[in-house]
N, C-alpha and C positions, 0 to 999 in steps of 0.2 A: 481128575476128570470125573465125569460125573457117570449113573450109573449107565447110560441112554449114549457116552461117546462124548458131548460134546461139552467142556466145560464151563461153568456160569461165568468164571470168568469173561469167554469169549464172549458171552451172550451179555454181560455187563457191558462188556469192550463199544458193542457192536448200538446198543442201547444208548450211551454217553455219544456217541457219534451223533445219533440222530437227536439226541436232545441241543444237542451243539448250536441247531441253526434251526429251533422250534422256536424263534422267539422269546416272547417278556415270559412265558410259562414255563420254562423252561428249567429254572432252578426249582417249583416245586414237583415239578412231574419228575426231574433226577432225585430228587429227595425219595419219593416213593417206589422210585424205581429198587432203593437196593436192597439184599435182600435178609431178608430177616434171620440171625443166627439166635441160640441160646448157649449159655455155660450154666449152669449149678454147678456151687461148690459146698458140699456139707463139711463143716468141721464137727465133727463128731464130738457130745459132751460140753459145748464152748458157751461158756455162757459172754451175753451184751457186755455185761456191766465191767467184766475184767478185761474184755478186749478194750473198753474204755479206758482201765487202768494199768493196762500192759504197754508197753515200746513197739504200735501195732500201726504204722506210719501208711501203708498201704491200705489194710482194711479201713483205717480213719482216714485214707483221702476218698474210697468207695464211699463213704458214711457222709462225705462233703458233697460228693459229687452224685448223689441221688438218692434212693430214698432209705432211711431206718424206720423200721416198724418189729419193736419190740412185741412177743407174743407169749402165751403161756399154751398148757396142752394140758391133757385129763391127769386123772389116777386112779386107782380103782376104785370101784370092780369094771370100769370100761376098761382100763390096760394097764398095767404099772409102767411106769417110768424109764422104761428100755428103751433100745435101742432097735429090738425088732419091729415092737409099736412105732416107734418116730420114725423111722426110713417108712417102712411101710407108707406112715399117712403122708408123710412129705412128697415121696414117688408116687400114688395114684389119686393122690387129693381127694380119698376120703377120711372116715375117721375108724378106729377099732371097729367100734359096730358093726363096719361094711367090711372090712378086710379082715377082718377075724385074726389078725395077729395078735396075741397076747404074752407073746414071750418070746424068747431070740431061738427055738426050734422053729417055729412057722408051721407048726401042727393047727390045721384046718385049715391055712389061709385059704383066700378066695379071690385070687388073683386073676383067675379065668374071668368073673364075671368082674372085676375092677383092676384092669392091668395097668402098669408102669405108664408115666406118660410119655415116653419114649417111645414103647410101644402102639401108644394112641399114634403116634407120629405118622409111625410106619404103614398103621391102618390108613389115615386119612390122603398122607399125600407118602406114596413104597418108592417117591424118588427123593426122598432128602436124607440124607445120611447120618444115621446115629451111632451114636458112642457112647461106652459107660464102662470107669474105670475106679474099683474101688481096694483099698488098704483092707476093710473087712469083706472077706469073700462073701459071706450069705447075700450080698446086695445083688452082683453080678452073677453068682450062683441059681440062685431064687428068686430074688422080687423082680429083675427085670430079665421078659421074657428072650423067650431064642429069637422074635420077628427083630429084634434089636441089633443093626448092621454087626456091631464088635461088642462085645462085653469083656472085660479084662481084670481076669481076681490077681493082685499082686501079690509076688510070692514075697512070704512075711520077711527073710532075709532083706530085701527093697523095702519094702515097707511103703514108709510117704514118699519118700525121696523117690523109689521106683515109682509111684502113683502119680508124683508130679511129674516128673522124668517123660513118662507113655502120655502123657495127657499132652506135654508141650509138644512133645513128637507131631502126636496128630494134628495140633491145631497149626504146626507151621507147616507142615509136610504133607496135609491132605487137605480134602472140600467138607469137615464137618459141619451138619447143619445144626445139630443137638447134641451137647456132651455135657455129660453128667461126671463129677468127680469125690470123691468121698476120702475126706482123711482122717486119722484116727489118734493122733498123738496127743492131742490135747486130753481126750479123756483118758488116756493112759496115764498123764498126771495127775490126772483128777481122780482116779481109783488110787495111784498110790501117795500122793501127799497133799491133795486135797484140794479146792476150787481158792483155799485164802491164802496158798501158797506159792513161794518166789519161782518154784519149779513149774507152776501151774503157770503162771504168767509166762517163763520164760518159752514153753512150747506155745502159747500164743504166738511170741514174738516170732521163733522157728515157724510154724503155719503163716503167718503175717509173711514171709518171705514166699514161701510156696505158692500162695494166694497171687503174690506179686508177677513168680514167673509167667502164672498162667493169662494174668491179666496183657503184661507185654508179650507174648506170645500171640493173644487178638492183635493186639495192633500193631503188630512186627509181620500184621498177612501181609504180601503185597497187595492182594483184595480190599485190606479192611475199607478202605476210602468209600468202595461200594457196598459195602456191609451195613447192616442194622443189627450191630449185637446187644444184645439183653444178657446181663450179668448178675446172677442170683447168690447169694450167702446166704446160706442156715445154719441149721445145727441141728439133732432130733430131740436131744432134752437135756437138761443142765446138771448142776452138782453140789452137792452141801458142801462147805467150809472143812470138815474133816475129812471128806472124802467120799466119793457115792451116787448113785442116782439108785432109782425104782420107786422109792419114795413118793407121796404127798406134799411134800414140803412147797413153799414158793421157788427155791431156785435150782429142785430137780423136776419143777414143771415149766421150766422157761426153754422159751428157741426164739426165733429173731429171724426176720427176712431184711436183709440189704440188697437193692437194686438199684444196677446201674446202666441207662442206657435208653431206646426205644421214647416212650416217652413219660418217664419219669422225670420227677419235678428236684434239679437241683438241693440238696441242703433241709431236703423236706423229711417229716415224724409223722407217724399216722398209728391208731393205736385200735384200728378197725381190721386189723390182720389176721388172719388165722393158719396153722401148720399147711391146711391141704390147696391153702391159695399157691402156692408154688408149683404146683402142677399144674393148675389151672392159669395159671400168669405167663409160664412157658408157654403153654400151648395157643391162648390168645396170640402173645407176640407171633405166632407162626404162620397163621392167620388160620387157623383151624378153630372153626367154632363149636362150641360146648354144647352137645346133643343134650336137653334134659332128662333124656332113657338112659345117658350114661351112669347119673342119680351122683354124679357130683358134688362132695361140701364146699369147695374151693369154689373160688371167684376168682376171678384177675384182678390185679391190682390196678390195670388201666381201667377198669368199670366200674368204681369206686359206687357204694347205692348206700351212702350215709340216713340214718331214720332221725326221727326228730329226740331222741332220749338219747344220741350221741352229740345236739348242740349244750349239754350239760356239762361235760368235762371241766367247762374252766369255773363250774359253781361248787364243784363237788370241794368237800372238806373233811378233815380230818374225826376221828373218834371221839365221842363221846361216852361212854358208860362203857363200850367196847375193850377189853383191858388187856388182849391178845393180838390185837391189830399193830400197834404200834404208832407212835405218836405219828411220826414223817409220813405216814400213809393216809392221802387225800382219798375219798373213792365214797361220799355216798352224798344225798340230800332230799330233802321232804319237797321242796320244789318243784313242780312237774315242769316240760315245756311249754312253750306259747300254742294255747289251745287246749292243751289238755288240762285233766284235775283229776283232784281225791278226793272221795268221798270219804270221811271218818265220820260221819254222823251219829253211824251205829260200833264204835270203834271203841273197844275198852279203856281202861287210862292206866296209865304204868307202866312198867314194860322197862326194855331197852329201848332208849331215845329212836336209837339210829334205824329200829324196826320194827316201830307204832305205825303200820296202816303201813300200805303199798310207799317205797322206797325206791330209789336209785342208784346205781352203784355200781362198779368193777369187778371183772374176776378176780383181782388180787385182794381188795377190800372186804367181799362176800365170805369167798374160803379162808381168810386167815384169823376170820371170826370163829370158826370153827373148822377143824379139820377132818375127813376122813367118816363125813355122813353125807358124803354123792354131792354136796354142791361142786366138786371137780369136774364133777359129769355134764355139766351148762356149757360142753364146750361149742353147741350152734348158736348162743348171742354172742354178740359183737360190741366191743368196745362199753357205752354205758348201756344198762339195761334195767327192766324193775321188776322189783323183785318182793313179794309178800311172806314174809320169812314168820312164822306164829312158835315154830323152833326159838329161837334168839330173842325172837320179844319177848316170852315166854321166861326168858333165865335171871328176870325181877323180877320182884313184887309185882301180879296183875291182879287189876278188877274188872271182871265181864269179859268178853270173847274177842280174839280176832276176828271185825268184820267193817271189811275194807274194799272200798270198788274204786278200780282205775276207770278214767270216763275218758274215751277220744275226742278231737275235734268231729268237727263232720267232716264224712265224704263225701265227695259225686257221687251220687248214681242217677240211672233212667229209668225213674218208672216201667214198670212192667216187664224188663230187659234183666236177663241175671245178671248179677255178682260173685265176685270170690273175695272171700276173706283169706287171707292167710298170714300168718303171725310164728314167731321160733316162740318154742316153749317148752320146760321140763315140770315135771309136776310129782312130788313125793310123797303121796300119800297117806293118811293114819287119821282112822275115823277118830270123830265126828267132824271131821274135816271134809269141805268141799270147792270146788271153783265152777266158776260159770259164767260163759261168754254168754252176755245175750246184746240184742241190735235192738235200736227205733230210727224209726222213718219219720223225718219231719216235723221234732220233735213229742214223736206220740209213742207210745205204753211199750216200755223195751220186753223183747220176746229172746227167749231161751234160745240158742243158736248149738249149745256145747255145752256138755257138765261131765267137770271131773272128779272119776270118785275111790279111783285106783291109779298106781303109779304107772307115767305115762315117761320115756327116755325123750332124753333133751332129741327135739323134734321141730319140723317145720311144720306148723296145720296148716289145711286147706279144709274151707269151710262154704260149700255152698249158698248162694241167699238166694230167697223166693222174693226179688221186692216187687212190692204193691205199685199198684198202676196210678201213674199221678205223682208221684214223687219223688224229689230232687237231692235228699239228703241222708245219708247213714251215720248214724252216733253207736259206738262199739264201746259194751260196758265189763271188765273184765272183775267181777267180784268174789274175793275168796273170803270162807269163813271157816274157823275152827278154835282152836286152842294152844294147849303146848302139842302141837302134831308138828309137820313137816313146811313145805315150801311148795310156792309157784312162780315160776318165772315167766318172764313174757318179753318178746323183743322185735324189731323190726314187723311193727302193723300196717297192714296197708290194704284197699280197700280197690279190685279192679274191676273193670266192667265191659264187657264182649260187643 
């Protein structure tokens, strides 16, 4: 029953009746009539790539039947590589920065001003029923609040087994509308015999069961028929080969979102994902909309806002001069997209290939050129991004300065009517190093908009314009100059107008 007496079922019951004899519209007005559930399931420590190579027959039919979107996450000095950072950003979809988790005490968090999104739940709509049950206590302890219907720490005797146990309980034997579930076994093989070992796989395979009961347990509701359930797989961060996360590495910075359900695309990859969209993808599906006061980094997954240096991926290639990357690793190219350009005019010559003049390129590509000097911290762009690296170009032979301008297409604008620029961007400063967005109108004499000349954290700007009366076009020039100093990166540009 629901919490008001009367249960949705009845009101589903009562719904399918009168659609019955609504005519030719009829099948899509029951479509939206039903009603929206969620599940998250975190498997704790689990990386993609071995559930790809484990006996993981149920997670690989999730993986058929809707969407995989492999993802990576920071390292320091934004958060090491734990478990308190990853739940934290996974549950209220933002990043360290904003929730101040940096280690599995949760000394300073700030969960008042960015709570669980279970919580958001309870705030938006205190009748739909939530749930949250986890194997490590600090989740249900600490990150999700008290407004949270049930929260449930299992006692470590149970373990998964109790945590899958309490979870099917609820999902056959109550009205849950949100349940969050967390298990922990995998990483426990991952601390003691390592992400490349047969024990590591086999707790896959063991969670690959768990995973299962929970999934027929949805659809063993007698409801499900009029359900819309949305089915979430994470993980909060990966594990080295011998064993471990906290780390920098590439695969104790991996997590992964699998989705299945609402209106996810069959058999589909997308590589535009990020940790804190699972909050934000739940709460979409529920149909709660994402207040921008909440100051959210996540996005839903159903509101996909691809930019134009994400149609690159299938140009991008492997290393050149780069001797840390590794051959198998595709992820950069001097080619911009349609409309845009590079200016190297005034562009040194030398260098490292891959990072002479403004670039393109991947988080895995970028950081594994070098590790452990904040390019981990770029975790606001998305998928491909560019990036003017005077660091890495720097580690040949050069002659003369990095100085290198990314040129946009034009935008619309309306004469005399403001504009906003806003663009993701991190920027690592070390004088005689500088960047500077400037604009022209019209093709006419670009004007200084922004200059950076201190380090700025991976950020969204927002950048006012004053445009001149009479004119129809905005051209955005992003040029960085320096030497062997640091980096700037730039992503998702876009040009609105009120």
């Amino acid at each position: 029953m629901s919490r008001h007496g009367i249960s949705r079922r009845t009101v589903l019951s009562a719904t399918v009746a009168a659609f019955a004899v609504a005519g030719p519209l009829a099948n899509s007005a029951l479509a939206a009539a039903k009603a929206p559930k969620v599940l998250v399931i975190g498997l704790d420590g689990t990386l993609l790539s071995r559930i790809k190579d484990a006996d993981a027959p149920r997670l690989k039919a999730l993986m058929a039947a809707g969407l995989t979107a492999p993802s990576s996450i920071y390292a320091d000095p934004m958060a090491p590589t734990m478990s308190g950072p990853g739940w934290s950003t996974l549950i209220t979809g933002v990043w360290p920065d904003k929730h101040h988790v940096k280690d599995n005490n949760f000394t300073g968090h700030k969960f008042a001003q960015y709570p669980d999104f279970l919580t958001r739940v309870e705030t938006a709509k205190p009748n739909l029923s939530t749930y949250a049950v986890s194997s490590w206590a600090p989740l249900t302890d600490t990150v999700f609040s008290s407004k949270v219907d049930t929260r449930v720490s299992t006692p470590s005797a149970e373990y998964d087994t109790g945590t899958t146990s309490r979870a099917v309980d609820r999902l056959t034997s109550a009205n849950p509308d949100a349940v969050f579930v967390q298990l922990d076994n995998v990483d426990h093989a991952g601390h003691s015999y390592g992400a490349a070992s047969r024990q590591y796989l086999d707790a896959i395979h063991g969670v690959d069961g768990q995973v299962g009961q929970l999934v027929d347990a949805v659809k063993s509701r007698a409801t499900y028929g009029n359900e819309d359930w949305l089915i979430l797989v994470t993980a909060d961060h990966g594990h080295t080969d011998p064993g471990g996360h906290g780390g920098s590495t590439w695969q104790e910075r991996q997590t992964f979102m699998i989705a299945v359900g609402g209106t996810i695309t069959a058999g589909s990859t997308r590589y535009d994902v990020k940790m804190p969209d699972i909050a934000a993808t739940a709460l979409a599906h529920l149909g709660i909309a994402i207040d921008p006061a909440w100051g959210l980094d996540g996005r839903p997954v159903q509101q996909p806002a691809p930019d134009d240096f994400d149609t690159l991926r299938a140009r991008l290639t492997g290393p050149v001069d780069e001797t840390g990357i590794g051959a198998g690793t595709v992820g950069f190219t001097h080619t911009p997209p349609s409309g845009w350009s590079v200016d190297n005019s005034a562009m040194g010559t030398g260098g490292v290939t891959e990072w002479r003049g403004w670039s393109f390129t991947t988080d895995e590509f970028w950081t594994k050129a070098e590790r452990d000097q904040q390019r981990e911290c770029n975790v606001r762009a998305r998928n491909v991004f560019a990036v003017a690296d005077g660091d890495e170009w720097s580690d040949r032979t050069v002659s003369g300065t990095f100085d290198s301008t990314l040129v946009s297409p034009d935008f619309p604008v309306t004469g005399g009517r403001p504009a906003t620029l806003t663009y993701t961007t991190f920027y690592r400063q070390e004088s005689p190093q500088k960047g500077e967005v400037l604009v022209s109108y019209d093709g006419g004499t670009p004007v200084s908009v922004k200059t950076y000349t201190a380090d700025v954290p991976s950020r969204t700007e927002t950048v006012a314009l004053s445009v001149p009366s009479g004119v129809t076009r905005a051209k955005v020039r992003f040029r960085y100059t320096g030497g062997n100093n640091w980096f700037w990166t730039i992503d998702g540009v876009k040009i609105s107008t009120s």
